[in-house]
Structures are given as structure tokens and as C-alpha cells.
DRENLO-77825 format. One line per 3 residues: number of its first residue (from 1); their letters; for each residue x, y, z of C-alpha. Coordinates in steps of 0.1 Angstrom, whole numbers. Layout:
N
NUM	A	X Y Z  ...
This chain:
655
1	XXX	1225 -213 -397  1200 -203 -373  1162 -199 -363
4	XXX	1139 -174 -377  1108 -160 -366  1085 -129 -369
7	XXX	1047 -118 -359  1024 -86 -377  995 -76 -357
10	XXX	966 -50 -369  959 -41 -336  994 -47 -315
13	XXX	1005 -74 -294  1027 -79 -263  1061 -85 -273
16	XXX	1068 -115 -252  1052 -133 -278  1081 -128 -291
19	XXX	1100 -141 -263  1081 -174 -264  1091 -180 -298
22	XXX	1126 -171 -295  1126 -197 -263  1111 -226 -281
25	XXX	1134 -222 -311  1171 -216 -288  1183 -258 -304
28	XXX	1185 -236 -336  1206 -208 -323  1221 -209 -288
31	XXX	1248 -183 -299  1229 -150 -297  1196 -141 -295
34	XXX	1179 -106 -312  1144 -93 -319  1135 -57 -339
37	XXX	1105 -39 -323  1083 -20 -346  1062 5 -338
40	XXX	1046 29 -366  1081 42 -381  1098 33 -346
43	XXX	1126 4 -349  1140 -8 -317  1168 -35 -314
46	XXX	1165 -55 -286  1182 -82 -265  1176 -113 -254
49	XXX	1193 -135 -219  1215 -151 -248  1225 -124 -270
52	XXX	1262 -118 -263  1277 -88 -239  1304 -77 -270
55	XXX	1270 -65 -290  1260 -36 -264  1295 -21 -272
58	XXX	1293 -26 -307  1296 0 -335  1261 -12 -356
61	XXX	1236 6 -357  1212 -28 -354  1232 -39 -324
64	XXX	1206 -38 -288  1215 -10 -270  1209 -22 -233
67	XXX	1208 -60 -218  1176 -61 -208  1140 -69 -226
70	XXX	1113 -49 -222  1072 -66 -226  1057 -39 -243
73	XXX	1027 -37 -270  1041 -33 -305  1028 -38 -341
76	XXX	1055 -65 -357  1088 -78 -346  1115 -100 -357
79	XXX	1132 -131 -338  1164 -146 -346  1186 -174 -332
82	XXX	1222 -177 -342  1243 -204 -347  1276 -184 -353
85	XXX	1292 -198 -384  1303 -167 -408  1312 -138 -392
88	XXX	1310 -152 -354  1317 -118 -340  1287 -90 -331
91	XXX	1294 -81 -367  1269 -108 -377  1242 -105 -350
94	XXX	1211 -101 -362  1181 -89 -371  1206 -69 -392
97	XXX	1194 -34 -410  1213 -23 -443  1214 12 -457
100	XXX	1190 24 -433  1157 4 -448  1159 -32 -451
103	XXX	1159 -52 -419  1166 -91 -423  1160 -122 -400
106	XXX	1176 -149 -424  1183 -187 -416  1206 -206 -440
109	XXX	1240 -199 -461  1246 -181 -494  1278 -200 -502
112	XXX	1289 -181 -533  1283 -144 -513  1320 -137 -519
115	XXX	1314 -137 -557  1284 -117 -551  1296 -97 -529
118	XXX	1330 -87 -557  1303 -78 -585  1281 -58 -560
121	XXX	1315 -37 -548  1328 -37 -583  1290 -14 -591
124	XXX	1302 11 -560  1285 -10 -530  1302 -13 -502
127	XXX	1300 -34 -463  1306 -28 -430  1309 -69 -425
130	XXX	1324 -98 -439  1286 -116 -433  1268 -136 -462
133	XXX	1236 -117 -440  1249 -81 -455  1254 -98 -488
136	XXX	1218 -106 -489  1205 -73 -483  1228 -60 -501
139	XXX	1216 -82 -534  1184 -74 -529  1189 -36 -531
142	XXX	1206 -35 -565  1184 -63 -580  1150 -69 -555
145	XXX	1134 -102 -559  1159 -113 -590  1184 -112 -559
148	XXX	1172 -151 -557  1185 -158 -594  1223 -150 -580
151	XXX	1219 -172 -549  1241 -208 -544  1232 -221 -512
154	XXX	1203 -229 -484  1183 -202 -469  1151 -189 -455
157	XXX	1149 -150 -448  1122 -125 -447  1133 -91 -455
160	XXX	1113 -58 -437  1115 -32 -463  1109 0 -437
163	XXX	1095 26 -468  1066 3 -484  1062 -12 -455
166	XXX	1060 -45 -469  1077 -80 -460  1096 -101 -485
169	XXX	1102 -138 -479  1122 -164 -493  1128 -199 -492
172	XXX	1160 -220 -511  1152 -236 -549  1153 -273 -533
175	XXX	1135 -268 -496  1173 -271 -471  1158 -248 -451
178	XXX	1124 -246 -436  1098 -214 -436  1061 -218 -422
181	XXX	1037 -190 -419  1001 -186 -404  979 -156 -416
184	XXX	942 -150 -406  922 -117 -406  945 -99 -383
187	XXX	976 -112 -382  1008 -128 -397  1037 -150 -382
190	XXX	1061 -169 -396  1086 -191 -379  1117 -217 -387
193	XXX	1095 -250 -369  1058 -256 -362  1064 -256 -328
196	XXX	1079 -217 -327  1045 -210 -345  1020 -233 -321
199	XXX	1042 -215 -288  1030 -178 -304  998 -190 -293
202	XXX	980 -179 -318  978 -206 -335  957 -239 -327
205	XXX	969 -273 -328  941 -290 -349  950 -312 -378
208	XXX	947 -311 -414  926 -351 -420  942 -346 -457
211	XXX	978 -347 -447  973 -368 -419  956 -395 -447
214	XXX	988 -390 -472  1011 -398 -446  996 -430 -439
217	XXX	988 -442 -470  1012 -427 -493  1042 -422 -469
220	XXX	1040 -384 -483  1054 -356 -454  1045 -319 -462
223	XXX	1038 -326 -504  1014 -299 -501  1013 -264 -490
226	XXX	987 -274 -461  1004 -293 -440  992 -314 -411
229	XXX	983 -283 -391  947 -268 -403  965 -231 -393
232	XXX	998 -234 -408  1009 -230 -444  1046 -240 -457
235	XXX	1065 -216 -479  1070 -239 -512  1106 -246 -518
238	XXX	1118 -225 -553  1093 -197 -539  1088 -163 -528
241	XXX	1062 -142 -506  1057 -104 -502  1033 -93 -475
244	XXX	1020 -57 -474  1014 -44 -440  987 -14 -454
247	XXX	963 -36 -470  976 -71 -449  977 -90 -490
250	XXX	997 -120 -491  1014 -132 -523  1036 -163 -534
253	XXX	1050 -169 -565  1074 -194 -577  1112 -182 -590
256	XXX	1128 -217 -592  1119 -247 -617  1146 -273 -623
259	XXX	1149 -276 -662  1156 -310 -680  1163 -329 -708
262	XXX	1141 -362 -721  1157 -396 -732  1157 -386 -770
265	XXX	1178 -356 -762  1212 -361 -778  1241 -354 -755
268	XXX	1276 -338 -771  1299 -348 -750  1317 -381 -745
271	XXX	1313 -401 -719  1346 -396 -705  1336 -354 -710
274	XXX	1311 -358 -689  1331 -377 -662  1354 -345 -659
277	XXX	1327 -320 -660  1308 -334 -629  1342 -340 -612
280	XXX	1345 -302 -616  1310 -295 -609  1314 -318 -579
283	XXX	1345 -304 -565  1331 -269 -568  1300 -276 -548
286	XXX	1319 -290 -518  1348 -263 -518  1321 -230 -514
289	XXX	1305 -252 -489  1335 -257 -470  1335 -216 -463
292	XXX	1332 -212 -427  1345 -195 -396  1346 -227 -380
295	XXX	1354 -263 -381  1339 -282 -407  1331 -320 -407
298	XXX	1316 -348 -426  1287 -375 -422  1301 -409 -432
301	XXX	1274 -438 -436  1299 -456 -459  1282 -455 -489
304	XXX	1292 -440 -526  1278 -403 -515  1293 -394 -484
307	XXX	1325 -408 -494  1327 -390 -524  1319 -360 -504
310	XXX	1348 -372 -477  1368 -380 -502  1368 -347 -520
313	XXX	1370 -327 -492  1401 -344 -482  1415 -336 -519
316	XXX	1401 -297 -508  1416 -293 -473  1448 -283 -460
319	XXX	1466 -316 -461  1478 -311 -421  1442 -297 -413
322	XXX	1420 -324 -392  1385 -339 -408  1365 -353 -386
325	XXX	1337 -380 -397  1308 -393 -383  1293 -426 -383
328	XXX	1259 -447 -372  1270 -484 -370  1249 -515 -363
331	XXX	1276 -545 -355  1266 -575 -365  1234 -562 -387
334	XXX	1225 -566 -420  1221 -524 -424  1258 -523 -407
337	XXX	1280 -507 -432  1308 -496 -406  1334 -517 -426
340	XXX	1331 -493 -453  1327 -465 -434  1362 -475 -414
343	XXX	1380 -481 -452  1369 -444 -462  1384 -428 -431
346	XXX	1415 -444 -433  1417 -434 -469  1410 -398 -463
349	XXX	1430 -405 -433  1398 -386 -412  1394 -388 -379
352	XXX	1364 -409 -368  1338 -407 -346  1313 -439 -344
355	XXX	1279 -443 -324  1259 -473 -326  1222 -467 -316
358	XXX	1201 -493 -305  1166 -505 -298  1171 -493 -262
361	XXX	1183 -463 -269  1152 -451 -296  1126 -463 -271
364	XXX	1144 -438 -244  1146 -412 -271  1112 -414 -283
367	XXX	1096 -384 -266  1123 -363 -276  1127 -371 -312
370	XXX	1087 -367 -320  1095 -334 -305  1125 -323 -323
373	XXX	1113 -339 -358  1080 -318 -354  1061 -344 -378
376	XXX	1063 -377 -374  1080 -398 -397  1084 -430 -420
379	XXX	1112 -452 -402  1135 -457 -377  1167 -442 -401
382	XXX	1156 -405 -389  1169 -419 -353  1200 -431 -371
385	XXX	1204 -398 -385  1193 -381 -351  1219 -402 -334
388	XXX	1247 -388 -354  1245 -352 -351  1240 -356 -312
391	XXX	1273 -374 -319  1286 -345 -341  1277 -319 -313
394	XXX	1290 -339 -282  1324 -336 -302  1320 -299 -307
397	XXX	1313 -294 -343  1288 -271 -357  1290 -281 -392
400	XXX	1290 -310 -413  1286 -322 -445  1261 -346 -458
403	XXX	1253 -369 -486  1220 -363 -490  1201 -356 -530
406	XXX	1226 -380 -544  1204 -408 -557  1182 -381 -567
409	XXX	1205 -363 -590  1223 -396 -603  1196 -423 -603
412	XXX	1203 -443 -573  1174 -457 -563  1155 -490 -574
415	XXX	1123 -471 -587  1145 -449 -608  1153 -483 -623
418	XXX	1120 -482 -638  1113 -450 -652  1146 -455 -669
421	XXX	1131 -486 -684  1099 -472 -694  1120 -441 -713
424	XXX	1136 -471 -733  1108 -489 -740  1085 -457 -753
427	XXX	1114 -453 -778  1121 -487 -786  1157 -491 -778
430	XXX	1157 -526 -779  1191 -532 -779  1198 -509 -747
433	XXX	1164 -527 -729  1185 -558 -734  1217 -546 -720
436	XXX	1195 -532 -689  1177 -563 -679  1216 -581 -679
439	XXX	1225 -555 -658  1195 -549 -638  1193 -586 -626
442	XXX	1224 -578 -606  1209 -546 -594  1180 -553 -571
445	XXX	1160 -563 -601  1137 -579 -578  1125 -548 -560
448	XXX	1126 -533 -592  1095 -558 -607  1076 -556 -575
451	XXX	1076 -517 -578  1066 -523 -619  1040 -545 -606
454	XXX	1026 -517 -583  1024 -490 -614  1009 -512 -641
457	XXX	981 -522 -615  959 -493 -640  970 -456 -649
460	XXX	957 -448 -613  961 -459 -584  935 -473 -565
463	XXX	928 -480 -527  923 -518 -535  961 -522 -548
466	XXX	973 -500 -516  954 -521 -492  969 -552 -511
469	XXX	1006 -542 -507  1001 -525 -471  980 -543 -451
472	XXX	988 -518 -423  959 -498 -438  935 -520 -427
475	XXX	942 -506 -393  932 -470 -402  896 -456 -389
478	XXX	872 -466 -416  856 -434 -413  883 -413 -420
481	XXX	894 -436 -444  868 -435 -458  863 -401 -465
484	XXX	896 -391 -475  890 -420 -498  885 -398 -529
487	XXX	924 -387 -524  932 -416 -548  920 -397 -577
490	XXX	946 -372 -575  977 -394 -574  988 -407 -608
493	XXX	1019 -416 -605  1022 -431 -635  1027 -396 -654
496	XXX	1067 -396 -656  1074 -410 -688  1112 -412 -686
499	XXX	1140 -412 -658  1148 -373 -653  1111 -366 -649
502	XXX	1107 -384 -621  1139 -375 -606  1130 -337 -611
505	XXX	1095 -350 -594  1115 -358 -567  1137 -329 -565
508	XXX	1107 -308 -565  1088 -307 -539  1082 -343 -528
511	XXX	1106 -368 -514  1136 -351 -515  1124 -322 -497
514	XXX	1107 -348 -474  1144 -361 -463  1160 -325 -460
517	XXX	1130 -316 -433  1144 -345 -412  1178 -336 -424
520	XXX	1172 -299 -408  1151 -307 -372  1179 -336 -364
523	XXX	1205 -315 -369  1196 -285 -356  1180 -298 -325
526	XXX	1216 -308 -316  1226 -272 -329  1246 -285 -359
529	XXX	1244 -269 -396  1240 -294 -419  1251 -289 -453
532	XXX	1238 -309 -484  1260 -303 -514  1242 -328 -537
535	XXX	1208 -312 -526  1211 -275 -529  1240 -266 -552
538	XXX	1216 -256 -585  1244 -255 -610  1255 -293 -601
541	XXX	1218 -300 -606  1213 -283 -636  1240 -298 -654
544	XXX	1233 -331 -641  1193 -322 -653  1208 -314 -693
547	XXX	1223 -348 -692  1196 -376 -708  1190 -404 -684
550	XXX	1211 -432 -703  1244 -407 -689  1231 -419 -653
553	XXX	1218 -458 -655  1243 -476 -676  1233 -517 -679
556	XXX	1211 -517 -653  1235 -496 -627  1229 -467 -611
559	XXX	1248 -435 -606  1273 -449 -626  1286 -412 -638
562	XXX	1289 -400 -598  1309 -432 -595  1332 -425 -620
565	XXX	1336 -386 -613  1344 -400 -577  1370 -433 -585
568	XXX	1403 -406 -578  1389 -397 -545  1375 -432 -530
571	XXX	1392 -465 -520  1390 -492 -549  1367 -510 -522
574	XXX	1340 -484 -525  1346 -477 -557  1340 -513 -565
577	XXX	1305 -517 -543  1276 -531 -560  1252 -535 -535
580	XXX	1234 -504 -517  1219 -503 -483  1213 -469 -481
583	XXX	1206 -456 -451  1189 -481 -432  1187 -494 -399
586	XXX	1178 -529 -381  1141 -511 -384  1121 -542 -379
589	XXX	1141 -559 -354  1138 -528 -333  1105 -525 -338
592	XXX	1100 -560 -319  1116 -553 -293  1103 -519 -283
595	XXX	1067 -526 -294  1058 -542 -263  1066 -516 -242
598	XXX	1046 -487 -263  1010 -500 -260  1001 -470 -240
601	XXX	1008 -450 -268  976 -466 -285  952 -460 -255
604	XXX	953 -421 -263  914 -419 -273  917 -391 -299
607	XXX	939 -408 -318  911 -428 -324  896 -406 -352
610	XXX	927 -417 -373  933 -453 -357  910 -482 -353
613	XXX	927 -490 -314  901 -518 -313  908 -536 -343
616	XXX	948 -525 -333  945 -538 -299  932 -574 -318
619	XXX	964 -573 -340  988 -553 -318  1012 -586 -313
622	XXX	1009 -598 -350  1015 -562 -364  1045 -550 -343
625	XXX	1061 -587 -347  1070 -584 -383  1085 -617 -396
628	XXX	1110 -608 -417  1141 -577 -413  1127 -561 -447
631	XXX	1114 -527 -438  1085 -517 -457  1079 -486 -445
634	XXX	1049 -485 -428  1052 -505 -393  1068 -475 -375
637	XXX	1047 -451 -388  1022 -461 -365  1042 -456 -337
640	XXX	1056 -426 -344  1026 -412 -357  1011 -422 -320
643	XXX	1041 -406 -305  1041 -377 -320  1005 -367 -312
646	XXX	1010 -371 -278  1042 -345 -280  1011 -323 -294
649	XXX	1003 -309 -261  1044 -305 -255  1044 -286 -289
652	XXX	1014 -261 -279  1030 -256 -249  1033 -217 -242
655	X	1062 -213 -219
């Protein structure tokens, strides 16, 4: 796991460009530090103040020769941050060169490379290291672009082929790890974060009105390939990019679409079959993630995905071999699920580590978490989240696992309640509607109607029926609301006929990806790899995907089959939970408290292209004071969003 980062120049640049990057992106590697020079058919190695002293005496031929770094004017260059997981000797330093062509600057980890790695010696190749990095570049060798096809993991890598002189990017099927590039009429950089990009300075900091409008009205983060930057493009999740340095054409194309099955599809196993498959499945995608030259951990919220994932590692682990989990706990809350959390531990008899963030402690944290996060985001939970890894590194871990993708593979949440619905009602399974409503009315059916009432509003939606369910909008500039107005016509979310098309919506692209961008800046901020077994193993998701919906929602209840798949590796109390919190926080509660002391942040005056601060200033007390503890999702947007755009200056901050 690490940082990545690279810049192309027609007519040359100074390599402390370079530098800067590398410096703005050392939370994402603080383990070594490289960069490759290049110069016409010149390829220089080159150090960095953290790349360590056993490299210089090292016996590969990409290992920096001296200490020291040199500013000098070159064409293109490489940056790369390490976080030493696989391979934590100078063995795995990179940028790494294989067979005397391919350099690599690669971010992630290809959890099945040992498989890959016995096919590719069993056709004659052969390694100097035992890194997933060589692995890679090995891969793409024997099959070039294909090499994605063999790939179980998370990764984002470009690859400098030095004989076409051409660059070859990719980024992971589901969007774990994070790629962002910026190309104009002379030049090309990519990096891991916006803000390694924005330090280049070549890039501006002026934003994109579109994505700044979907974030505030439909809660969307980085749905598109322009994101909230006018200057920087994301790398699609599931796609590739070549870049030619000769003729300086760019091309993406997309390798990676989830299949699936509709709700008329017959299935052929029992049910009962299909419990033992995704136990298997399940297992399998939390024992190649366990591979690592270090101590692994867990995330523990208490709920039915992180303790199946404790729970099975536990089952996978040395039985005398420590597993250490980590909790966020809110005593005496509503969102507090630290009972459950303490049950699991003691089950898996895990060694636990608790933090309990508060009010006090976001509104200290602010500055630093608009920063780290790089976007803003939805609700206070990302703190939660944030909380824990700071947690996870004070302990001295560098990875952990993490629940996250589970309700989207197994139907978890109340919408999916819906689309299930609607996939029995286009087929007129009357008997199985009936058994659902019985069901459902013990399963949040509540928030289940008031989401049905939102989508039969007409078969678009309209800015009328947003500004009816979030009044919060009201608050938005009219002018730019105004003229980003017309966005309504491209959202039809009433297009997914059946429950695994929306859940492959929402592996795809949207939400899910969404969550593993907060997933990836909170961890690695705190220099923690985060891995995601239920987001980014493919062949747990693909079999999950052949599986018609009524395998997932059972009478009205959700993830029924992960339950059930799970029941030998969880306490009968979690096994036995019906309600579902997810992973929420006393958001509103906090939001009172702290809102008081964050009316500065709404007396920035350019903010007020997106925010009407007079008719905010009117309603600041009634706005921030919500009433109720439900959190809708839209109160704390405007405070981070005000946050955020004053870290802005912070972000395009050269040094």
C-alpha cells in the first residue's frame, strides 16, 4: 500500500516537482521514498530524505545509487511512497524495473500473486523478489493488458514501457484504490490524492459547478469522471489508460463489468448449497487477504460484516497468534453498538482496542480531516471511521481488515428493500410479495415506504420533490442552482427493475466506490492499509451477482445468506440481531453542539457562489439545531463542504 505519482512534460521540467509531490503524499508511504528520472533513453533511480540506507547497497538494478537528490530538468519521472507490507526489505523499493523495460510505480495489493506468480514460473519466468510489484510486471509481459483479467486484489499502477515509450495505467474492478490524472496540451500527471496533483502546481484549484451541484443535491461524490476540480479527471474504477509519449494521445477503456442474473433466473442449487458455497467463497477472500509481512488486524463496528470478517479470520489464524480489533463507541447513544462489538471480541477471543470520538474532538479535528478526506463528505461517520485508524496506527498496525461492500453484495440496506419488491411485483409473485411485507414490517418497513414514496413521485425526478424532502436546498445560491437546474434530467433512478441491478449500480461506480474513497484517505492519512474483502474480491462478487435476488432478501430480511454463511463463526447474539445501525454516529447531536462555534466558516465570501450566507445567516440557528437524532444526510454537508473549501488554499499549497 502506498502513494503513487508521476509527471510527462513536452518541453522538460525541474525535478523537484517531483519532490513536492512526493512530500504532500509521505501519510501514504512514510517507509521509503523513490522517483525514476527520465531523460530521452536515460533512466536514473533516485532517492529521497526517506528512502532507506540498506537500498544504496542493494543488488537491484532500480535501487538509487547515492543518498542525495539532485533538481535537475528532465522529461517524465515517477514518485512512489511505500508503506512496507510484502516484501518490507529494499527488495520491494520502488519505482521497480523488470527485464530491463517496464518500470512500475504501483499502489495497492494483488492478493492472489502467489498463484500467479506459480503459472508464470511454471511458462519459464522467473524473480529476483518475493514482491506482488514483480508479479505485476511480470503479468503484464507474458499477457499485456489481459494481465488485469488474472488480478484478485486492490491496485492502482502505471507501468512505463521504456521501447514504445508509452505509459500503461490501471485502476482495481471496484475503485479500493484511487488514481487521478490531469492532461492538457503539454503535459501529463497523475497522482494517488488531489492534493499530490494541486502541489505539482500545474494544476489550478477551480471547481467543477456540476459536481459541486450533485454533491449537494444528490449526496453523489466523484459519480463522474470530472470530478469537483475543473483540471482533474478520475481513472474510472474496472478501467484502463495507455498514454503515448510521441504523439502525447490518451486512451481509457473499460476491462471490468460485474455480470448478473435477473429475478426470473432459476438458481440450481439449494438453499443450504448456496450457504456452503459463500462460506467457501467467504473464507477464501479473507485468507489471501490475510497475506502479509506484517501484523494484520481487524475493524470491529459490531455489526453482521465485520464480525463475520473477525470471526473468520479467527477460524484462519494461528490459534496462539494475537488479532487485534478496533472499535468506535458512543456510550450511552443510540448509534453505540460497543455491546456487540465487546461480545464479538470475546468470542474470537481478539484483543480490543476502543475509542470513543466525540463532538469535541470532530470540531478539533475539523481542519485536518477536510484535508486528509480531500472532498468533503456526507456525515459525521467518515470521523468515526477517521477516528479508528488513528486508533489502529497509535497501536502500531499497518493493516486491517474492513467490512465494507457487504450490504452491497448481500442486500443490506433499506432501499434494496425496494427494488427487491419491485422485481416481485413486475413478475407477479404474489404469494412471495405477501411473505415480504410480513417480513418487511419488522425490517425498517417504514424507511422503506418513505424511500417508495420518493421513486413513485414520476419516472424522473424532479427538483420540486428534492426540495420537498431536503429543505436544506433551499439554502443553495439560486443562481447556481439554478443553472445546474437541468441536471435533473439525467438522473432516473427509477431504471433498476429488480434487486441485483441496483446493487450492481452501486457496485459500479456510484455509492460503493463513494465509501471506499473515504475508506482509502482515512486510512492512509494515519498510514494504515485498509483491506475490503467484501469490496474487491471479484470472484465472491461474481458468484454472489449469479445468485437471483430472492437468494439475498428472504421475508422481508436482508443478507439473510451472509448471515447464514457466517452463524459457525459469530456469537448466537449477533447472529440473532435484527436491527441494523450501520455505521452511524450521534451525527445530529454533534452537529448542535459544534455548530455554534463554526459560523466563521460561513463568512468565507466565495463560498457564496454555492451558498446563499444571507439567507443561511437568517436560518443558521434553526438549520444547525435539528430536532430530532435522525440523520438525514444533508445538515453536515454544509459544514464540511464550508470546511473543506477553506483547506483549498492548504491543498494548493506548493511546499
Amino acid at each position: 500500500m502506498c502513494g503513487i505519482a508521476g509527471a510527462f512534460y513536452r518541453n522538460g521540467f525541474s525535478s523537484e516537482v517531483l519532490l513536492k509531490m512526493s512530500r504532500r503524499m509521505r501519510h501514504r508511504g512514510p517507509d521509503g521514498e523513490g522517483f525514476l528520472f527520465i531523460n530521452q533513453d536515460q533512466y536514473t533511480p533516485v532517492s529521497g530524505s526517506d528512502t532507506t540506507a540498506n537500498c544504496f547497497n542493494g543488488r537491484f538494478n532500480w535501487l538509487p545509487k547515492s543518498s542525495e537528490f539532485h533538481a535537475q530538468t528532465i522529461q517524465g519521472g515517477f514518485v512512489h511512497r511505500r508503506l512496507a507490507i510484502i516484501s518490507t526489505d529494499e527488495s520491494g523499493h520502488q519505482p521497480m524495473l523488470y527485464d530491463d523495460r517496464y518500470w512500475i510505480t504501483y499502489n495497492g495489493e494483488i492478493y492472489n500473486y502467489l498463484e500467479i506468480r506459480s503459472r508464470l514460473e511454471a511458462e519459464g519466468f522467473s524473480f529476483q523478489t518475493e514482491s506482488d510489484t514483480e508479479v505485476i510486471l511480470a503479468a503484464y509481459k507474458r499477457w499485456g493488458k489481459s494481465c488485469l483479467d488474472h488480478f484478485n486484489g486492490m491496485w492502482a499502477f502505471c507501468i512505463f514501457d521504456s521501447e514504445k515509450k508509452e505509459l500503461f495505467a490501471a485502476r482495481d474492478r471496484f475503485g479500493v484504490k484511487p488514481f487521478y490524472y490531469h492532461q492538457s496540451a503539454s503535459k501529463f500527471l497523475f497522482a494517488s490524492e488531489y492534493k499530490v496533483l494541486l502541489a505539482s502546481g500545474a494544476v489550478s484549484t477551480e471547481l467543477n459547478e456540476q459536481a459541486v451541484f450533485d454533491y449537494f443535491v444528490f449526496s453523489e461524490i466523484e459519480y463522474q469522471p470530472e470530478g469537483f476540480f475543473e483540471q482533474i479527471t478520475e481513472l474510472n474504477p474496472g478501467h484502463w489508460l495507455t498514454y503515448d509519449l510521441h504523439s502525447e494521445n490518451l486512451e481509457t477503456a473499460r476491462y471490468y463489468s460485474l455480470p448478473f442474473v435477473n429475478e426470473s433466473s432459476n438458481c440450481k442449487y439449494s438453499f443450504e448449497e448456496l450457504i456452503e458455497i459463500t462460506r467457501e467463497k467467504l473464507l477464501e477472500a479473507i485468507r489471501i487477504r490475510l497475506r502479509a509481512d506484517v501484523e494484520v488486524g481487524s475493524c470491529l463496528s459490531g455489526g453482521l460484516d465485520s464480525s463475520t470478517i473477525v470471526g473468520m479470520m479467527r477460524n484462519l489464524l494461528p490459534e496462539h497468534q494475537p488479532l487485534h480489533v478496533f472499535t468506535a463507541m458512543f456510550l450511552g447513544k443510540e448509534a453505540d453498538e460497543s455491546t456487540w462489538a465487546r461480545q464479538m471480541a470475546g468470542f474470537a477471543n481478539a484483543i480490543s482496542h476502543e475509542v470513543e470520538p466525540t463532538a469535541e474532538m470532530l470540531l478539533e479535528s475539523l481542519d485536518e480531516l477536510s484535508f486528509a478526506l480531500d472532498l468533503p463528505i456526507w456525515s459525521t461517520s467518515t470521523f468515526a471511521q477517521f477516528s479508528v485508524m488513528k486508533l489502529v496506527q497509535k497501536n502500531g498496525l499497518k493493516v486491517v481488515l474492513d467490512g465494507q461492500g457487504g450490504d452491497e453484495l448481500f442486500g443490506g440496506y433499506a432501499p434494496h428493500l425496494y427494488f427487491f419488491w419491485k422485481g416481485l411485483e413486475a413478475q407477479k409473485r404474489k404469494h412471495e410479495m405477501q411473505a415480504f411485507g410480513k417480513g418487511a414490517s419488522q425490517f425498517r418497513f417504514k424507511q422503506w415506504l418513505r424511500f417508495e414514496g420518493v421513486f413513485k413521485t414520476g419516472s424522473r425526478l424532479s427538483s420540486s420533490v428534492y426540495r420537498k424532502y431536503f429543505q436544506g436546498l433551499n439554502l443553495l445560491n439560486s443562481e447556481f442552482y439554478a443553472q445546474n437546474r437541468l441536471r435533473f434530467d439525467k438522473k432516473d433512478h427509477t431504471n433498476w427493475s429488480n434487486l441485483n441491478s441496483r446493487l450492481a449500480w452501486e457496485m459500479d461506480n456510484s455509492t460503493l466506490k463513494a465509501y471506499l474513497r473515504c475508506e482509502d484517505r482515512c486510512s492512509m492519512w494515519h498510514s494504515v492499509e485498509s483491506r475490503t474483502p467484501f469490496a474487491d474480491d471479484h470472484v465472491l462478487a461474481e458468484w454472489l451477482f449469479s445468485l437471483p435476488g430472492k437468494m439475498k432478501i428472504v421475508e422481508g430480511r436482508g443478507k439473510v445468506l451472509l448471515r447464514e454463511a457466517a452463524k459457525p463463526y459469530l456469537p448466537n447474539s449477533i447472529y440473532n440481531r435484527t436491527d441494523k445501525k450501520g455505521y452511524t454516529t450521534p451525527n445530529n447531536e454533534w452537529i448542535r453542539k459544534i455548530s455554534p462555534e463554526l459560523k466563521d466558516l460561513f463568512t468565507q465570501t466565495d463560498i457564496s457562489r454555492f451558498i446563499d450566507l444571507k439567507k443561511l445567516d437568517l436560518n443558521y440557528d434553526k438549520f444547525f439545531q435539528p430536532i430530532d437524532n435522525q440523520d438525514n444526510g444533508r445538515i453536515f454537508k454544509f459544514i464540511s463542504f464550508a470546511s473543506w473549501y477553506k483547506s483549498l488554499n492548504k491543498l494548493s499549497d506548493k511546499d
